[in-house]
C-alpha positions, 0 to 999 in steps of 0.5 A, spaced: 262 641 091 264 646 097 270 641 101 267 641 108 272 645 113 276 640 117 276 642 124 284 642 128 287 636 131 287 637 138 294 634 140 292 628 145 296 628 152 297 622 156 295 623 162 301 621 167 298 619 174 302 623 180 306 618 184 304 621 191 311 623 195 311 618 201 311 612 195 318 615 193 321 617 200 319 609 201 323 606 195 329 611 197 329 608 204 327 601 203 334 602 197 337 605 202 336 600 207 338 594 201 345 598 200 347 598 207 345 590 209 348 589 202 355 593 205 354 589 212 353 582 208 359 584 203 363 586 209 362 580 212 363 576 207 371 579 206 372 578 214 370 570 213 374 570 208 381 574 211 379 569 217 378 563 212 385 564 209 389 566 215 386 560 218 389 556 212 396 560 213 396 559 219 393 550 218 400 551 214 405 554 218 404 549 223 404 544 218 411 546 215 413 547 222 410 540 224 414 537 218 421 541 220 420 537 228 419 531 225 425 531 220 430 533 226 426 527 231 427 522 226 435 524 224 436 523 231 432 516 230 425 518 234 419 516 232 413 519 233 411 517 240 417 523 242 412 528 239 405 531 241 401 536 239 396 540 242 393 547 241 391 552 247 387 559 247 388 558 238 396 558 240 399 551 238 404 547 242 409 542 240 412 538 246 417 533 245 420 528 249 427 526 248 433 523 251 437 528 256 443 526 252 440 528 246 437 535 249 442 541 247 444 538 239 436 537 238 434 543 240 440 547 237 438 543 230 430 546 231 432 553 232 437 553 225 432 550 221 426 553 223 430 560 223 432 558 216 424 558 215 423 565 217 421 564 224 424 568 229 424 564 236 424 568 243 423 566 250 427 560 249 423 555 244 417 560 243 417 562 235 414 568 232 412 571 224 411 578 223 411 579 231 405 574 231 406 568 235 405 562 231 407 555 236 411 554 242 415 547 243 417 544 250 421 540 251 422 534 256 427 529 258 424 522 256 426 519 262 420 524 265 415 520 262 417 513 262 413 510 266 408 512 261 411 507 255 407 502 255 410 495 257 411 489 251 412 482 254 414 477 249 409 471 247 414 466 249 409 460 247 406 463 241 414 464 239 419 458 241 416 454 234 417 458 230 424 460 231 426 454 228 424 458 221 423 465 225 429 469 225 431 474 229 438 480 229 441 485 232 445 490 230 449 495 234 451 502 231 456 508 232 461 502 234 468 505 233 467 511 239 469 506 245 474 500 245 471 498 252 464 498 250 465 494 244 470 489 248 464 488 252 459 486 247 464 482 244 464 479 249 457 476 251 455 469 247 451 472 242 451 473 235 451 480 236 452 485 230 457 491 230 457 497 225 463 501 226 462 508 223 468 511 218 474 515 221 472 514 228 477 514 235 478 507 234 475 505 228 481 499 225 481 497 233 474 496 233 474 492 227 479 487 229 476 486 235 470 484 232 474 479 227 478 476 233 471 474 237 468 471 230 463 476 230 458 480 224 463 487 222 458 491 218 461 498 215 456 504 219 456 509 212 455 515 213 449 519 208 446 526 209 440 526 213 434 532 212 437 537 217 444 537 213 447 542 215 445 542 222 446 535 223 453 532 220 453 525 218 461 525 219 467 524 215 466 519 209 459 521 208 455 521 201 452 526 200 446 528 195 451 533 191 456 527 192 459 526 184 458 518 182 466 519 181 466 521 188 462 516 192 467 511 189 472 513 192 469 515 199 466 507 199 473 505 198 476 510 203 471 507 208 472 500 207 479 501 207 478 503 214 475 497 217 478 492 212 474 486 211 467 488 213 460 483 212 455 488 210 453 495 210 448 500 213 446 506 212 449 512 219 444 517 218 441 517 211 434 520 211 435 525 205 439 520 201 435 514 202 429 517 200 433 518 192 433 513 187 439 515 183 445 516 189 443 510 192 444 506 185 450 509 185 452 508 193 450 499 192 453 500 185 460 501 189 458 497 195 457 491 192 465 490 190 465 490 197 459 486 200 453 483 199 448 485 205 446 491 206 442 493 211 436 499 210 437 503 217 430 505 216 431 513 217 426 516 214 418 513 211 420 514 205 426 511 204 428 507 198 435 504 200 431 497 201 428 497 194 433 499 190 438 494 195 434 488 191 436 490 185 444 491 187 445 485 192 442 477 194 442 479 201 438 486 203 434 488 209 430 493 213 431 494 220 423 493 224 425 497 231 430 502 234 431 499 242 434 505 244 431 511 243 432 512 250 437 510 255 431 507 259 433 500 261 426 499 262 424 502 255 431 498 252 428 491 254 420 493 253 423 495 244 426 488 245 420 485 246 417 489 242 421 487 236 421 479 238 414 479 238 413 482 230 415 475 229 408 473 230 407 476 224 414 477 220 418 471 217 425 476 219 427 481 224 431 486 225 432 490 230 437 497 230 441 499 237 447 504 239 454 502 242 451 505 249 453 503 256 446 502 258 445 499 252 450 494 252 448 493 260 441 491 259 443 486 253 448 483 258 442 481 263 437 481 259 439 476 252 440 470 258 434 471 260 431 470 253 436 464 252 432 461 257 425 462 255 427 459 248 429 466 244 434 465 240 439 471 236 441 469 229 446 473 225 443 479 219 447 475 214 444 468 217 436 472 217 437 474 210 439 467 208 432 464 211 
């Protein structure tokens, strides 16, 4: 059988549609214009977060700054009402009120340790990084704003009975610089306590007055503060570096400069009162000695109180300084201030300095109390209640 011819296979082409050019140069442009916002956006991205993160440096440098003001403040024994901060055209300012007496050494103690941190100051108290300003600190005499502080009178009907329970103590520091002073105060009827630093003018004199008038002799022991080295805390200090074999003798040096001694509190002391080891080192020496010690309460973070407890029957923690300020009105309103947390405290106890105002204001001021019912008692009859 003759086989049929088969015809050819025609190659099948697809048929491609031809995209018109104005549909091409439209796609090009609309990628384009996405590139360029995507850039913008990108961009805009990055600025956010460079603005973000310098923001952040800056939100911690103020804060470091804030943290170093407020160590060099409580050192000197001001809180924080002696610290206020506002910002100006995005430029931090820290005002500081402080006693005209304290103005230089403060202000020599901020410049040394911010200049440790890596700030430049110029213009005075005006404090730069990498030429960038970062915060200014003014500094007033508190004396200026004194009419600001607000006034505390005592609650006498609230307090009276409960002095029969209540009880409340003074303490002076920084006995030793000034044998007129501390005769002064020796002199006044009450039972007033004075803590005598080691290795002071007048230190052994002190310590006998105080023996002869039948009144509480606490040793005032020097203890590194946190603006060390700037701040020196005195001869016959322990510091955070001071060996357990060393603080023995520096306890029994101190001690032997006073002679026989009621109690202790701590001169100085906000580094080394925040450390659990050098003070169970420190009680466990102090104890040959004393059975009272007194946290002076110079830092938030102290320790001293708790570990005392452990150590020693008699420990207490001081409420209130009353003499941040030379300020008369300002001693009187800290005192009234410290009587009325009996309302809410079993104890008190309050913190001044052998000042010559200070010592003023008590002499004129305690028998004025006495007649409204306020009684002092001493700290070891306070930590006995």
């Amino acid at each position: 059988m003759a086989r049929k011819a088969t015809k050819p296979k025609k190659n099948k082409r697809k048929n491609i549609s031809k995209i018109p050019p104005g549909l091409i140069v439209g796609g090009v442009f609309f990628l384009i214009i996405l590139i360029i916002i995507f850039s913008v956006v990108n961009l805009k991205v990055n600025s956010l977060k460079s603005e973000v993160v310098q923001l952040n440096n800056y939100q911690n440098e103020i804060s470091s700054a804030e943290n170093i003001i407020k160590i060099v403040l409580f050192d000197y024994e001001l809180d924080k009402e002696h610290l206020k901060k506002y910002s100006k055209n995005n430029i931090t300012t820290f005002e500081i009120s402080i006693p005209e007496d304290k103005i230089y050494s403060i202000k020599q103690s901020l410049i040394s340790r911010l200049s440790n941190k890596g700030y430049a100051h110029r213009n005075s108290l005006s404090f730069y990084k990498d030429n960038n300003l970062i915060f200014n600190i003014n500094i007033v005499s508190f004396e200026e704003i004194k009419d600001k502080v607000d006034k505390n009178p005592v609650n006498v009907e609230n307090l009276i009975n409960k002095e029969i329970k209540h009880k409340i103590a003074l303490i002076l520091d920084d006995a030793g610089n000034s044998l007129e002073l501390a005769e002064e105060v020796l002199s006044l009827p009450y039972p007033v306590t004075l803590s005598v630093i080691p290795f002071t003018r007048y230190d052994r004199e002190t310590s006998e007055l105080v023996r002869k008038n039948n009144k509480e002799l606490f040793l005032h022991l020097p203890m590194e503060p946190k603006s060390y080295p700037e701040t020196d805390p005195g001869k016959g200090a322990i510091l955070l570096n001071t060996p357990e074999s060393l603080i023995e003798i520096i306890i029994k040096k101190d001690v032997e400069r006073l002679g026989k001694i009621d109690g202790a509190n701590n001169h100085m002391g906000s580094a080394l009162t925040e450390s659990r080891t050098k003070m169970q080192q420190v009680l466990k020496y102090l104890k040959i000695y004393t059975d009272t010690f007194v946290d002076s309460h110079t830092s938030k973070n102290t320790v001293a109180y708790d570990i005392c407890k452990k150590y020693l029957p008699n420990c207490g923690i001081n409420n209130v300084f009353i003499d941040n300020s030379d300020d008369p009105e300002y001693i009187k309103n800290k005192i009234n201030k410290g009587i009325n947390l009996l309302e809410k405290n079993k104890n008190v106890i309050m913190i001044g300095h052998l000042r010559p105002n200070t010592v003023k204001v008590l002499k004129s001021y305690l028998p004025e109390l006495e007649k409204k019912g306020i009684k002092f008692s001493t700290v070891r009859e306070v930590l006995n209640n």
